[in-house]
N, C-alpha and C positions, 0 to 999 in steps of 0.2 A: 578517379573512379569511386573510391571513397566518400568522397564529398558529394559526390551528385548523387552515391544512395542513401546519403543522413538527409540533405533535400529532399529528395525523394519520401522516402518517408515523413519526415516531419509533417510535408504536403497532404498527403496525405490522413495524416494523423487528425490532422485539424485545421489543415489551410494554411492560406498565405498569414496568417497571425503570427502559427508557429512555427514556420521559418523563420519569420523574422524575430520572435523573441530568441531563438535558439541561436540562429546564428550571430546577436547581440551578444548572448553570451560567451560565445566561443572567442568571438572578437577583444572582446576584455582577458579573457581568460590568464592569458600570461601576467595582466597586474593584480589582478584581484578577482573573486569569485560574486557574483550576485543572483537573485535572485526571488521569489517568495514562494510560500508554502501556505495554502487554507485548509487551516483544519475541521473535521469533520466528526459527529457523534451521530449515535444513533439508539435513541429509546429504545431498548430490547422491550419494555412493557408493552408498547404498543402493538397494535396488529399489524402484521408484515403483508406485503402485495403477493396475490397469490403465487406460488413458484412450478415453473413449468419444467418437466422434469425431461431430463436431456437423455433417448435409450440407444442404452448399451456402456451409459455412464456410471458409475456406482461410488458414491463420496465416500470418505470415512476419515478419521485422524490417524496419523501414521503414527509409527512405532517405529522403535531402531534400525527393524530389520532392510525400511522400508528406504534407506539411506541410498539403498543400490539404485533405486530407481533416480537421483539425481545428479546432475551435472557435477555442482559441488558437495562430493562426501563428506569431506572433510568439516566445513561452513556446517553442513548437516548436522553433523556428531557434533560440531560445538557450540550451536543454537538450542540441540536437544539436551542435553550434558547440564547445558545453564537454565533449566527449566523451560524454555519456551516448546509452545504447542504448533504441530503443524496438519492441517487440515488440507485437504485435497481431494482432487478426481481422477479414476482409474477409467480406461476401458478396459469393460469388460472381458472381452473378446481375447485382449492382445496381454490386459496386464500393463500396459503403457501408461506412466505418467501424461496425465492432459492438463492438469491445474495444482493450483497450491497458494496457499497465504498463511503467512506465520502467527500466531497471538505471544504476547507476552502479557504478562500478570504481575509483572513489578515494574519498577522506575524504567523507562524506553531512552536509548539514547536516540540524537535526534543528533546526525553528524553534521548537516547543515550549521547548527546553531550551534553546536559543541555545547549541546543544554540538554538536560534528563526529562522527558515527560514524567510528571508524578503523578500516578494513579490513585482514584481513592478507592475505598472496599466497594466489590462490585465493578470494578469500569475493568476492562481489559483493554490492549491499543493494539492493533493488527495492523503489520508491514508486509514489505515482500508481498507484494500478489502478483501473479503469472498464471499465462495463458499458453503452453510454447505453442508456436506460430505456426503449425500444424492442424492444431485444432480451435483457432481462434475463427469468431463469426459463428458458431453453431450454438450460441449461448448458455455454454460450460461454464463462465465465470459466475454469473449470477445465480445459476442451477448450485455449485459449490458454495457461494457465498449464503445463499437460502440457509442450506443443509450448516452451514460454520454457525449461523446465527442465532436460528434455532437451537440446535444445540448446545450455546452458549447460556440461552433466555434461560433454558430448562436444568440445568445444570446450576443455574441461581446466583448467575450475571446480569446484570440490570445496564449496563450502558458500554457502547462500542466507541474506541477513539480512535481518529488515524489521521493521516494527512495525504494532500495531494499536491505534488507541484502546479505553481499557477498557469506555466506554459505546456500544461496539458490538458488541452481542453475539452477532448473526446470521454478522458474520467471526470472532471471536472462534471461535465452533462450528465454523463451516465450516471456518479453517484449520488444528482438528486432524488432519481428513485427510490432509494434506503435512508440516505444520508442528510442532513441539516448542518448547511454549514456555517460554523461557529465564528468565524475570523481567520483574518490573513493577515501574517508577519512578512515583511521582507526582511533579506540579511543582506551585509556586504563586507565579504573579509577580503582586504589585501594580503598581499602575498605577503609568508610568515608570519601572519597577526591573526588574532583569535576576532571570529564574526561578530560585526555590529548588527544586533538584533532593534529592528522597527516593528511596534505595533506591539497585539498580541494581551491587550489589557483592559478587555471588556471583564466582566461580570462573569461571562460565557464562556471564556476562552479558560484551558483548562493550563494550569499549572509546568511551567519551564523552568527550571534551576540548574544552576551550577552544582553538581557535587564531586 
């Protein structure tokens, strides 16, 4: 039952591609882990595409209080605690969590690669984005991503990092819109051994380390 709604979805997600890259991976899984990651930046200097504003939605950056509104508290209090920033959409109405994406402003771990993104003055790298699947389709993400972005230009940020896995193909599309993608690494760690890292060494591509 299990298995026919990760199908199912996948299918969905992005078609027969990514079932099949998905279910490759699952199929390995037991010996080793694989996969790739392209990363993506994005000119805060630049003009951004007009943003359409979703009502009865109200963005803002959360504060400590706002902990209660998520799943995990805990993950919460020790994302905020370690400086990172979290930005999100409320409705109005209810008060109800609809969205959310995390910024960090220092070195990013990147658990795939068991490597640090290194930032330089000005770049922040944003993880974690969600949609909970309630209010996904009414285009609340891009509505909060506007309001995150902004924010960020103005605030006297100059450039966005992140990454997307490759067998996602739905963000993959969708964050042409904003986003310019920089390169793609693949990894492959066997089991108990730290990932073999491929790729990742344009000009372009921003900064991986071990620390």
């Amino acid at each position: 039952m299990e298995l026919t709604a990760d199908i199912q979805r996948a299918f969905i997600e992005g078609g027969a591609k990514t079932v099949f890259t998905r279910s490759l991976r699952k199929l390995v899984r037991p010996a080793f882990k694989a996969g790739s990651l392209v990363f993506t930046e994005c000119d805060l200097a630049k003009p951004f595409p007009e943003a359409r504003p979703v009502p009865g939605i109200v963005c803002r950056e959360a504060s400590i209080e706002d902990r209660v509104l998520f799943e995990d508290r805990a993950l919460f209090v020790e994302r905020f605690s370690q400086g990172h920033r979290c930005f999100m959409g409320i409705e109005e109405a209810s008060g109800r969590l609809t969205n959310y994406r995390w910024v960090n402003t220092s070195a990013a771990f990147i658990p795939e690669l068991d490597r640090h993104l290194i930032l330089r003055p000005g770049e922040v790298y944003i993880y974690d984005l969600n949609t909970l699947p309630e209010f996904r389709r009414r285009g609340i993400d891009a509505f909060t991503r506007d309001y995150t972005y902004s924010y960020l230009r103005d605030t006297g940020f100059k450039k966005v990092l992140a990454y997307i896995h490759g067998d996602n193909h739905p963000s993959l599309k969708a964050s042409k819109r904003l986003l310019v993608h920089v390169g793609r690494v693949w990894y492959i760690q066997p089991r108990g051994c730290s990932p073999l890292m491929i790729g990742g060494r344009s000009s372009r591509f921003p900064e991986l380390r071990k620390l």
